[in-house]
C-alpha positions in Angstrom: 12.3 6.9 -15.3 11.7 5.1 -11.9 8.2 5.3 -11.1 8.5 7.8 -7.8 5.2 6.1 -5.6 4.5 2.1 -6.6 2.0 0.4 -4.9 1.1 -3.3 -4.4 -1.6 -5.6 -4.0 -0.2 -8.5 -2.8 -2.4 -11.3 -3.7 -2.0 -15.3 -4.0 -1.0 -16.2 -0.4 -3.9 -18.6 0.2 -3.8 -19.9 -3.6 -0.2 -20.4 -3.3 -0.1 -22.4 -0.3 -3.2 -24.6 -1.2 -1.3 -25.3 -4.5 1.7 -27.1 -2.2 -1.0 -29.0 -0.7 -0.3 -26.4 2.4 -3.0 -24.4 5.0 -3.5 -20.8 3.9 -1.2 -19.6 6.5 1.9 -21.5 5.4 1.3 -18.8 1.9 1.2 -15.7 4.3 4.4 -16.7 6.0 6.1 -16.9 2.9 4.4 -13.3 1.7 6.1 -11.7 4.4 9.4 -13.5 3.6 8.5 -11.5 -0.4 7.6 -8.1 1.0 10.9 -8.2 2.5 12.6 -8.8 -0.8 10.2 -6.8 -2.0 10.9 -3.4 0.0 15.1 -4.3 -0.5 14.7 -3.7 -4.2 12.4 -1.3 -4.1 14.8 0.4 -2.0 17.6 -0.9 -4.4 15.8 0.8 -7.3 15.4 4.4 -6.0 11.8 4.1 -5.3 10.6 6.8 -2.9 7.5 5.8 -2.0 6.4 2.1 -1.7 2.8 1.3 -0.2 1.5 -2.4 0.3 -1.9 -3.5 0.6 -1.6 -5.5 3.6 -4.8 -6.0 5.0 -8.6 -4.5 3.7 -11.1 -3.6 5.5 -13.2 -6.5 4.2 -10.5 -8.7 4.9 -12.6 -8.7 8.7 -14.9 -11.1 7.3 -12.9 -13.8 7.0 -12.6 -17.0 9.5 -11.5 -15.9 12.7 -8.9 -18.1 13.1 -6.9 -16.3 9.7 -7.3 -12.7 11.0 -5.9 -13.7 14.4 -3.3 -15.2 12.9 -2.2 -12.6 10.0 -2.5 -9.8 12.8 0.1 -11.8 15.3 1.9 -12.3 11.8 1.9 -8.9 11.5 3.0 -7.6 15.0 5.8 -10.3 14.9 7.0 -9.1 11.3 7.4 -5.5 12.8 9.0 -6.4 15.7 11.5 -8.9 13.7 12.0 -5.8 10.9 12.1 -2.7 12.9 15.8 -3.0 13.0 16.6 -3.3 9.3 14.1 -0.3 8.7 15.9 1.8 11.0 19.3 0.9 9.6 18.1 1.1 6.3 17.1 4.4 6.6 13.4 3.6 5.7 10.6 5.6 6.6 7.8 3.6 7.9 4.1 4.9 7.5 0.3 3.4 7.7 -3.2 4.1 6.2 -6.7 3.4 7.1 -8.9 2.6 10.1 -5.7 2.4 12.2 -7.9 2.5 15.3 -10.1 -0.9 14.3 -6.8 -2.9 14.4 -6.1 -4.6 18.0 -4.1 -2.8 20.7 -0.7 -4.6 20.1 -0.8 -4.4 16.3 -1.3 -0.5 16.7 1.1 0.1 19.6 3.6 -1.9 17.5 2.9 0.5 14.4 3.0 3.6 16.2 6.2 2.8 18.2 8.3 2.2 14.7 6.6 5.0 12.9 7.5 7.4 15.6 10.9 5.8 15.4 11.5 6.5 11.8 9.9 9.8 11.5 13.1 11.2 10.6 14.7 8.6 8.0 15.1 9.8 4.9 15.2 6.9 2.5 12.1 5.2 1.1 8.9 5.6 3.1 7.2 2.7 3.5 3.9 2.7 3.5 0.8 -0.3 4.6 -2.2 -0.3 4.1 -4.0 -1.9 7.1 -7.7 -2.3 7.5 -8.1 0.2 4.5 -10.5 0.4 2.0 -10.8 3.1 -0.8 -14.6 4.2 -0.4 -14.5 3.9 3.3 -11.2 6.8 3.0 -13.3 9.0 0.2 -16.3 9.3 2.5 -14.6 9.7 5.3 -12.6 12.8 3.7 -16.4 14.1 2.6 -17.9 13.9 5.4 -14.9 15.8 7.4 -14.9 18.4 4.2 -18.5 18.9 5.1 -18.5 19.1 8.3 -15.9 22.0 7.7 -18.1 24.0 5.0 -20.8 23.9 7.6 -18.9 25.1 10.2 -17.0 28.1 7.2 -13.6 26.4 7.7 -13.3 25.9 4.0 -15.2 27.8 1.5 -16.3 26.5 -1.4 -15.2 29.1 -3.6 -11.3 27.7 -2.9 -12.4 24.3 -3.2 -10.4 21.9 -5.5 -8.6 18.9 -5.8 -5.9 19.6 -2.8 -8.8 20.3 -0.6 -10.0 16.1 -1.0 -6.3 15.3 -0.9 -5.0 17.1 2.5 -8.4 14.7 3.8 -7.5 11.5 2.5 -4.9 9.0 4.7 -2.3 9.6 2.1 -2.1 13.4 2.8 1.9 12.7 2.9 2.3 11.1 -0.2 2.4 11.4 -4.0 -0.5 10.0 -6.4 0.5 6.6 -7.9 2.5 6.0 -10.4 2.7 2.2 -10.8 0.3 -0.3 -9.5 0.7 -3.7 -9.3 -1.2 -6.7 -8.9 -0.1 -10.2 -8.5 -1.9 -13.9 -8.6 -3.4 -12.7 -11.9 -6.3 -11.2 -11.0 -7.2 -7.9 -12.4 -9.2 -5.8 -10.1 -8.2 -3.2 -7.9 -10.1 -4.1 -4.5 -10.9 -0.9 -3.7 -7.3 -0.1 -3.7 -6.3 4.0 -3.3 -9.4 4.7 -5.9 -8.4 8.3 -6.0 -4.6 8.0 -6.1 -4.3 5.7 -9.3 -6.6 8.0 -11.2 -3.4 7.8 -14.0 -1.4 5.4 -12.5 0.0 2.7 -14.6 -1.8 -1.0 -13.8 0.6 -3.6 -13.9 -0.9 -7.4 -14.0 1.5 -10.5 -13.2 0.0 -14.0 -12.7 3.1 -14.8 -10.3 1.5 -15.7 -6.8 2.7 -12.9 -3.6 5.1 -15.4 -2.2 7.1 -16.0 -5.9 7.1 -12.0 -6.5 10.8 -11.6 -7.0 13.1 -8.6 -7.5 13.6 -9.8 -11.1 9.4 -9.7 -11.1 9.2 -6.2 -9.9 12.1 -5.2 -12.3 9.7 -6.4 -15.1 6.9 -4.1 -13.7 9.2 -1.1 -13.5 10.4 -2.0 -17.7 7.1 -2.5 -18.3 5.6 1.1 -17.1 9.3 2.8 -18.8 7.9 1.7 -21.9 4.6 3.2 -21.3 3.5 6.5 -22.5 1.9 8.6 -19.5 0.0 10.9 -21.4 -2.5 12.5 -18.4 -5.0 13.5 -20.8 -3.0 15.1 -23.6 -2.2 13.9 -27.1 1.4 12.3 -27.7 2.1 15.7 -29.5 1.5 17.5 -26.7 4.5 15.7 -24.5 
């Protein structure tokens, strides 16, 4: 079965380069050359839902100099893909603190999202200046606010309440995450969506991440049993 959400942290660019001997920004050229090969076989493999970690929201504290740059890289990246999404027939989608992200990077975003609002392939999802406890407090504090105010009563309150507050409203839980570079952390990574989602750890670098890599991952979680709690007599 072909997990139906997979998500990605991305991780290695800066190792990778400085391995060749390169500047960190020579790695995240090359990652975007991956997450293109990336979203093709995703695509390729009949997976609906595909969300990248692109950029975290305490990815702000580093040099300057490297978040100007990854945020032209990015507004250059969706201008040179917007085509090929739209022929494609992939749905393109963002989470997080969309409004901290500079004016062109966000006008960029919203003009392709509104663009392939009605595509019906794989929807695409970044993650951009997100950060997992920054999106659970923020979907308390608005439930709150809504108690207060006897929009919601608590006596109705479960599970779907939290999840029609978070950014990812649209989409499914996770089913497979992956990280690359070999690091095994999730980085405050969509805490609440991979409550059972499969981890997958590669030490391949973001800019090696191939289709045969992510064809691995994919074997890998087949061969998994997803039990959600239950026994494997229960299944």
């Amino acid at each position: 079965m072909i997990p139906k959400h997979t998500a990605i942290i991305m991780d290695g660019n800066g190792r990778w380069a400085e391995q060749k001997g390169m500047p960190r920004i020579f790695g995240h050229q090359n990652g975007v050359t991956a997450v293109r090969k990336i979203v093709e076989a995703a695509s390729k493999f009949d997976i609906k839902y595909l969300t990248l970690f692109t950029f975290s929201v305490e990815n702000w504290d580093r040099p300057r100099s490297e978040v100007d740059t990854l945020m032209g890289l990015l507004v250059q990246t969706l201008k040179d893909e917007f085509e090929d999404m739209f022929k494609n027939n992939i749905k393109l989608n963002a989470i997080g603190d969309l409004d901290t992200l500079p004016n062109e990077v966000r006008e960029e975003l919203y003009t392709i999202i509104e663009s392939t609002k009605d595509n019906t392939g794989m929807t695409l999802t970044l993650a951009l200046s997100y950060g997992g406890k920054q999106e659970i407090f923020k979907a308390v504090k608005e439930i709150s606010e809504k108690v207060k105010n006897d929009i919601i009563c608590l006596d109705n309150f479960d599970d779907s309440v939290i999840n029609d507050h978070l950014y990812t409203n649209n989409l499914p839980d996770v089913d497979l995450l992956i990280r690359t570079s070999g690091e095994k952390r999730i980085s405050n990574f969509l805490l609440w969506q991979i409550a059972y989602a499969e981890l997958y750890f590669t030490d391949v670098y973001w800019p090696d991440f191939s289709e045969d890599d992510l064809e691995k991952a994919i074997v890998e979680y087949q061969n998994r049993e997803r039990r959600f709690g239950k026994t494997s007599k229960q299944l």
